[in-house]
N, C-alpha and C positions, 0 to 999 in steps of 0.2 A: 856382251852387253856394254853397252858406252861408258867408258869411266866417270865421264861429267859433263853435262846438259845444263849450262848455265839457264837464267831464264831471262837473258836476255836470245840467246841460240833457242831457247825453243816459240820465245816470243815472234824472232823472224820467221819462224817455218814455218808460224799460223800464219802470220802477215801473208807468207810467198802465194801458199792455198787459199789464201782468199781473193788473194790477185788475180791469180788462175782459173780460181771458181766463177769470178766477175767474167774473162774474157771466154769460158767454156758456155756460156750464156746461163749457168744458172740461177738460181733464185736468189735475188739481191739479200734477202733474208737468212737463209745460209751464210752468203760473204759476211755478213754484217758481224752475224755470229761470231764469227771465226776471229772477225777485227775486233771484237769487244772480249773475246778470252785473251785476245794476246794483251791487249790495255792492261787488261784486270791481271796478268801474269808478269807485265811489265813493274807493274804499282807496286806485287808481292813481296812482303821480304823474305819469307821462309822459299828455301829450294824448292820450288815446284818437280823435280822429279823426285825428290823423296818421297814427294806427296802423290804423286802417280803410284811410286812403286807401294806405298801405305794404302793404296786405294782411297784414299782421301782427297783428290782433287775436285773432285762434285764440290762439296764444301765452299770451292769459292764462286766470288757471284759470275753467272752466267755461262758455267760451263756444266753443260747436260753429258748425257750419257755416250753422244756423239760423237764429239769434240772430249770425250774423257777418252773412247776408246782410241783415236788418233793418238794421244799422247802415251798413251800405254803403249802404242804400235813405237811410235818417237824414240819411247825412253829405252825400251827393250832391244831395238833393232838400230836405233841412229838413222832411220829411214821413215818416212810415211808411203808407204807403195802407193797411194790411187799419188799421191802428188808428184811420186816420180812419173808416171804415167801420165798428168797432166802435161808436164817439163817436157815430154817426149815430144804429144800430140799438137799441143795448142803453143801455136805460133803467134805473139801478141802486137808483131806489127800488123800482121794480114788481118788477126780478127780486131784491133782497135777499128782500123781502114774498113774494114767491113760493114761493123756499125756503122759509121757515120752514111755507108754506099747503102742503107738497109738489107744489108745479106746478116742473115744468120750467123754464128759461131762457125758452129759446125760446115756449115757450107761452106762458109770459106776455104776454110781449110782444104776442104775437098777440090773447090777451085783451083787453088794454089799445087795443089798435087798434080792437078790433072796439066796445068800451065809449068809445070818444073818451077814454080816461082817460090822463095821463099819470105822475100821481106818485099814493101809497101812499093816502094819504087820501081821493085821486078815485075809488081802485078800493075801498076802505072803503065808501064815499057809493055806491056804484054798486051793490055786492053787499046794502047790507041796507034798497033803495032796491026788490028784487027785481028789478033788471036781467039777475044773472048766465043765465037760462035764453036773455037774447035770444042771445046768443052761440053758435055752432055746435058742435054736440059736447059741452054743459053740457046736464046733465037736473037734476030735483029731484032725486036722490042726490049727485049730484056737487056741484050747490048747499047742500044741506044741509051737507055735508060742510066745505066752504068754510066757512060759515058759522059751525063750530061752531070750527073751527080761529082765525080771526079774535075769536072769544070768547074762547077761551085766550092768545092772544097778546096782552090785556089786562095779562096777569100774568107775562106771557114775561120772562125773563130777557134783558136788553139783550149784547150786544158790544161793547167797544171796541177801541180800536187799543191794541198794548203799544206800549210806551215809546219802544223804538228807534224804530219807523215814524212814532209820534205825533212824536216830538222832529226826526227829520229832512224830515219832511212842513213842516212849521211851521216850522223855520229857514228851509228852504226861501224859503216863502211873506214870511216874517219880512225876508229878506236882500235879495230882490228887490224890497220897499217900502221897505226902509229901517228897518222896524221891529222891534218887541220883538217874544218869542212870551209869549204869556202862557195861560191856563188851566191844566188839567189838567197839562199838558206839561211848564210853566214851576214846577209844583210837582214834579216827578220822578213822579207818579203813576205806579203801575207799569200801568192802564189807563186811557187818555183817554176820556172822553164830549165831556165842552167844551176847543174848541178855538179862540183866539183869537189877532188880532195887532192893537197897541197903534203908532200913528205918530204923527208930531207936526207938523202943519200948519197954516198959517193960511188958507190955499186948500184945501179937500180934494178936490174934483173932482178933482184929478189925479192922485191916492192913488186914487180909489175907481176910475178909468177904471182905472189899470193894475192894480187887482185883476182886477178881469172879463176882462182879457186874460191873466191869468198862463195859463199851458198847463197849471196842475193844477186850475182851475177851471173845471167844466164848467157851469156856473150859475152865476147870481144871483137867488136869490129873493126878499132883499128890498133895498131901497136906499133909505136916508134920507137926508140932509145930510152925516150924517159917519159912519154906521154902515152895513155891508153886510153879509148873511149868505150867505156861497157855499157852493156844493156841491163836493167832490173826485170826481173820478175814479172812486171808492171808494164813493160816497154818504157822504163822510165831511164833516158841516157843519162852515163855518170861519167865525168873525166878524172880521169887520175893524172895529177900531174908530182913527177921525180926528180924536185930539183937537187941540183949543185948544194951543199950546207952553204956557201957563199953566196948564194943567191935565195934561199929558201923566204926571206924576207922579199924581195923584188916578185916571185910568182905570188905569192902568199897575197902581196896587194893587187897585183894582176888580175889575180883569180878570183877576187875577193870581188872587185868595184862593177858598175855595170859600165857599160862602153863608153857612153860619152865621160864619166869620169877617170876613169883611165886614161882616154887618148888626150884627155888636158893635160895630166900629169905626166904626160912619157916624154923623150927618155927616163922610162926608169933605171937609178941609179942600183949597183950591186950591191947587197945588204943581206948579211944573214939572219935578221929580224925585221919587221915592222918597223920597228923604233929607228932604227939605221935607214932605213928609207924614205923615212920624212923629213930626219934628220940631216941625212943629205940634200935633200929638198929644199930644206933650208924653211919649210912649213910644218904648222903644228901638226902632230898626230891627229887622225881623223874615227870618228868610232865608225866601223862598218855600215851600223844602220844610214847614217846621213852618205855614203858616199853611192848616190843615184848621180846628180848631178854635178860639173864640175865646180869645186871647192878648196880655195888654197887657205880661206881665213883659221880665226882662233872658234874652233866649235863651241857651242853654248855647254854648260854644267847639264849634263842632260839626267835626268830621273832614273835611279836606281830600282833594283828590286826591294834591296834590303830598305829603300824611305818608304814603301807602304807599311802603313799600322793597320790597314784589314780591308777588307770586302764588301762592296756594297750593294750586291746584287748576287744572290744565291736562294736555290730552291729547297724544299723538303718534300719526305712524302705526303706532308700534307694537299700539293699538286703531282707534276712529273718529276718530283725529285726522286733517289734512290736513298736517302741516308734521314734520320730524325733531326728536330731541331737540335738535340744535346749532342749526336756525331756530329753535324757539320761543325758546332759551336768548338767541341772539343777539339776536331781536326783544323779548325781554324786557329784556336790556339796554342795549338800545337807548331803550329807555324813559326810563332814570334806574335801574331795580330794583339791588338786591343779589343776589338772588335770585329761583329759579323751583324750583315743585314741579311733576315730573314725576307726575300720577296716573293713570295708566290705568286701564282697567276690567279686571274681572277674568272669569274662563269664565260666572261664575253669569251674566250680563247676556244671555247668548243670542244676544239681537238683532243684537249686537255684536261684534267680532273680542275676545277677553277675554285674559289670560294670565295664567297660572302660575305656580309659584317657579322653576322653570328657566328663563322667559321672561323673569322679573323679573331672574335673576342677568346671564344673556345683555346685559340691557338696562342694567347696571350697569355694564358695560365700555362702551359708548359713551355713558354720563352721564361714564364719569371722562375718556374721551377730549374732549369737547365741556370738561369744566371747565379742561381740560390749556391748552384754546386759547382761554377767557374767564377766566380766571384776572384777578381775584380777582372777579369775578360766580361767584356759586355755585346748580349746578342740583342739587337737594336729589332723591334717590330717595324714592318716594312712591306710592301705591297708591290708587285707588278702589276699598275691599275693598265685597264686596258680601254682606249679610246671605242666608244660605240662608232656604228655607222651615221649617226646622228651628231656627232660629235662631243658629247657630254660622257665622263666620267664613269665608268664600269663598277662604282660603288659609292654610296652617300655620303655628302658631305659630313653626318658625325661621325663615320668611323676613319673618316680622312685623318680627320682632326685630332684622332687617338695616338697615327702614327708617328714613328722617330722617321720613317723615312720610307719617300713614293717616289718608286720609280714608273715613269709614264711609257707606254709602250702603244704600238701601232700593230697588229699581227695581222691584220684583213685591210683591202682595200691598199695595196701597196702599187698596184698599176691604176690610180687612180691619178688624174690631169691635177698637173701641177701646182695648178692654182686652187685648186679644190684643196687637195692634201696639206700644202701650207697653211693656209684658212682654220683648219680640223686642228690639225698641230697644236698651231700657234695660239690658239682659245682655249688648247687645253692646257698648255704648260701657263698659265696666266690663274688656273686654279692655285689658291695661296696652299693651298698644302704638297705641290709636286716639288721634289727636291730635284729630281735628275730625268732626263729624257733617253729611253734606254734605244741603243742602234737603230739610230736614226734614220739609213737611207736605207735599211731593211734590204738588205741585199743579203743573198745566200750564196756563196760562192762556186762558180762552175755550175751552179744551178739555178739561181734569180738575180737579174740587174738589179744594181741601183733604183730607186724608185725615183719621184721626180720634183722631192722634196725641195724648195726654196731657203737652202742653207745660208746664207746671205740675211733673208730674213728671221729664220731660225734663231741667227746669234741675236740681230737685233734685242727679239723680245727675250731672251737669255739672259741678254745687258740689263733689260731693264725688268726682270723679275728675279733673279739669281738663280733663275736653273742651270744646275751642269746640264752636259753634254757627256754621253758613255760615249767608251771603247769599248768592245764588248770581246770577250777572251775567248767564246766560241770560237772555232777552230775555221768552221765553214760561216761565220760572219766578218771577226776583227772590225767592225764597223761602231763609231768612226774608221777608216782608215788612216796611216800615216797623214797623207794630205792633206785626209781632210781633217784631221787634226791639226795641223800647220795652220790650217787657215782658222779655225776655232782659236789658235793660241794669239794669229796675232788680230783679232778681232776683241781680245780680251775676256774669252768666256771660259769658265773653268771647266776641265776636264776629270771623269771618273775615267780609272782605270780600275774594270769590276768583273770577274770572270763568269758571270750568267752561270755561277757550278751546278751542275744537277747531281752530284757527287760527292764525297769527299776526295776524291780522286780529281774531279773537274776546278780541284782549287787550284793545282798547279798549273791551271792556264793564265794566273798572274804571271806568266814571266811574259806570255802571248802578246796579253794587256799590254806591259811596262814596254815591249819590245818596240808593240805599236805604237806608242806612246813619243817615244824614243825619236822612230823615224818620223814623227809628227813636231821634232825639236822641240818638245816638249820638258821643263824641267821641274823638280818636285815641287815647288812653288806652283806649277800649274793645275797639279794634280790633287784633288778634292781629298781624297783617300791617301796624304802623306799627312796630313793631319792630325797631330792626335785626338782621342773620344771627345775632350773637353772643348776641343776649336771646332769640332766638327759643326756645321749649320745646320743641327737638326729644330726637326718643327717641335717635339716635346721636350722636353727638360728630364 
């Protein structure tokens, strides 16, 4: 039996199996699962294999009978046998590639057997090489077809990992070398492509050996002297770079900045810190988030985690939350906060459990009971009112007028023309009781654009009614984004940095918020929520 199964090691192994489950073609459901025990095993503080071997791990939220017995298999063996057996079969360059060609999982694979191909490029080389007809079951139609698909995917739109997966993948990898996480990641990008980790060695053979062994690397494709490029799990590539301790500062920004800021600043000087390499530079230190572009000045005071005093947008089970008004309240003051905004969704949302002015009132008696027992942390009544198709307000103007604070949301009608959507908006943030306009350009990440909202106009009427502007700390939103936070700050409109929680768990996507924030050059003067209770612009007293 394994002497010790940390939980962040058995957090990855669920991640890897649900990696594998996605590219095996099974039920997105299943994966989901898999990704929401590792969360919930992640958050845990008690040793989750105790709690295996106790037969107590059901107990926490989200893991069934299923998903207990893998962990039992986990704890006992240091193995999950079907997931070795995934790791064997399922090849995640050929079946990402596949998707997108519409072949199956499974077929692929079989493809690629029958072609000797093992990764994306071999089966590229293979099909416009006229190979695909050797293959069983491939006619010229289906070849063509292939063919033409592989032509489009020249200009295909890429995927990357959000934030949270990107950031805790890489720490991960980061923690267990010893090293920095640098890329994409290490600048808050709200989607990674490049993904790197920076260590500091005078030997590095022994750095690059425990790369190849980490359990989230299923590959090593390439391996130099002090550089390797591995594969996740995922198909997700990771570079590992083994600098010089003399130089560990010089790759550390290398590796850190995106291109064009980097090739302003090169020659980079040798430096065995950050701070040595600006300072050679003879320029101020720069915070990772801002270095996209190139930038040699004095960067602004940018917004901390620790200047929030609370949260302005969080759900309960009174809608799709998972936790009561008295846990989020307590979890949120448990943080450090003064305060929490209760917002639930309201009926227009559909999808979702919504409520009413009688629901709202109902739900008013157990905010004041929960403030009776957190006294003096205060849980602020608050609403996710949701815009009709008509454009008018998702609840009455008395029970508007009850609230401490309305955040205004859009959930339908987001591929709506431009000019229409701004119109809808913009008449609705002009209701005197909306304090905040919640993720504005309604974009889902890797799965819905931008909408086609008139941000420009947006701020105007912002300017002249004092609605903020959210970022929103959901993982597959961040919306504002950086940018388009830059452009809200210098337009003059206040920013909320507000994690949309459905959890108490989903609070620690404040740092998501602050990150976005950040590369938005945003400083806690900007931000609605460094405030304290008493400055805050609520509509009640």
């Amino acid at each position: 039996m394994p002497s010790s199964l940390d939980n962040a090691t058995i957090a990855e192994r669920l991640e890897a199996f649900a990696g594998l489950l996605d590219l095996s073609g099974s039920s997105f459901y299943t994966s989901r699962a898999y990704r929401r025990a590792a969360e919930t095993i992640r958050e845990t503080k008690a040793p989750v294999a105790e709690l295996v071997r106790a037969r107590r791990v059901q107990e926490l939220r989200g893991i069934g009978s299923g998903i207990a017995a893998r962990l039992q298999e986990l704890v006992e063996t240091g193995r999950i046998a079907e997931l070795d057996e995934l790791e064997r079969d399922v090849q995640p360059e050929l079946v990402g590639l596949g998707r997108f060609l519409g072949i199956a999982p499974k077929r692929m694979v079989e493809i690629g057997r029958a072609l000797g191909v093992r990764t994306a490029d071999e089966f590229r080389e293979a099909a416009r090489s006229g190979r695909l007809q050797s293959v069983s079951g491939i006619g010229p139609q289906t070849e063509k077809r292939v063919l033409a698909a592989l032509d489009r995917e020249r200009g295909a739109e890429k995927h990357g990992l959000t934030l949270n997966r990107a950031r805790a993948l890489l720490e991960e990898i980061a923690g267990a070398l010893e090293g920095e996480p640098a890329g994409d990641p290490r600048r808050w990008a709200d989607v990674s492509f490049d993904l790197a980790v920076v260590c500091s060695a005078a030997r590095p053979k022994q750095v690059l050996d425990a790369f190849e062994r980490l359990p989230s690397i299923v590959s090593v494709v390439e391996r130099e002297a002090r550089r390797a490029l591995g594969v996740t799990v995922e198909g997700v590539p990771v570079e590992l770079v083994v600098a010089e301790p003399s130089r560990f500062g010089t790759e550390l920004v290398r590796a850190t900045g995106a291109r064009p800021y980097v090739e302003a600043l090169e020659p980079l000087p040798d430096a065995r810190d950050e701070a040595g390499v600006y300072a050679a530079l003879g320029i101020p230190w720069c915070p990772p988030e801002l270095r996209e572009q190139p930038f040699r000045g004095e960067p602004p005071s940018l917004v901390e985690l620790s200047d929030i005093k609370g949260d302005l947008h969080c759900h309960t089970t009174w809608s799709d939350g998972k936790a009561s008004v008295l846990e989020m309240g307590t979890a949120a003051r448990d943080l450090g906060y003064e305060y929490v905004a209760i917002c639930d969704h309201t009926q227009n949302v559909r999808v979702v459990p919504g409520l009413d002015a009688d629901d709202l009132r109902r739900q008013a008696e157990e905010i004041a009971a929960a403030n009776e027992r957190l006294a003096p942390f205060r849980i602020l009544r608050g609403t996710e009112v949701d815009i009709r198709g008509d454009g008018a307000l998702d609840l009455p103007d008395d029970i508007l007028g009850e609230l401490d604070w309305v955040q205004l949301s859009l959930h339908a009608g987001q591929r709506e023309r431009g000019d229409l959507l701004t119109k809808k908006v913009t008449e609705a943030m002009r209701h005197p009781a909306v304090s905040c306009l919640s993720h504005p350009k309604g974009r889902m990440i890797n799965r819905r654009p931008p909408n086609a909202l008139d941000l420009e106009r947006v701020f105007e009427v912002a300017l002249e009614t004092g609605v903020a502007l959210e970022t929103n700390g959901l993982p597959d939103r961040l919306d504002l984004s950086g940018t388009e936070v830059r452009l809200a700050i210098d337009a003059g409109v206040p920013i909320c940095a507000s994690t949309d929680a459905h959890s108490v768990g989903g609070l620690a996507n404040m740092r998501l918020c602050v990150a976005t924030a950040r590369r938005g050059w945003a400083s806690a003067a900007n931000v609605v929520n460094t405030r304290s209770l008493a400055e805050l612009p609520l509509r009640v007293s």
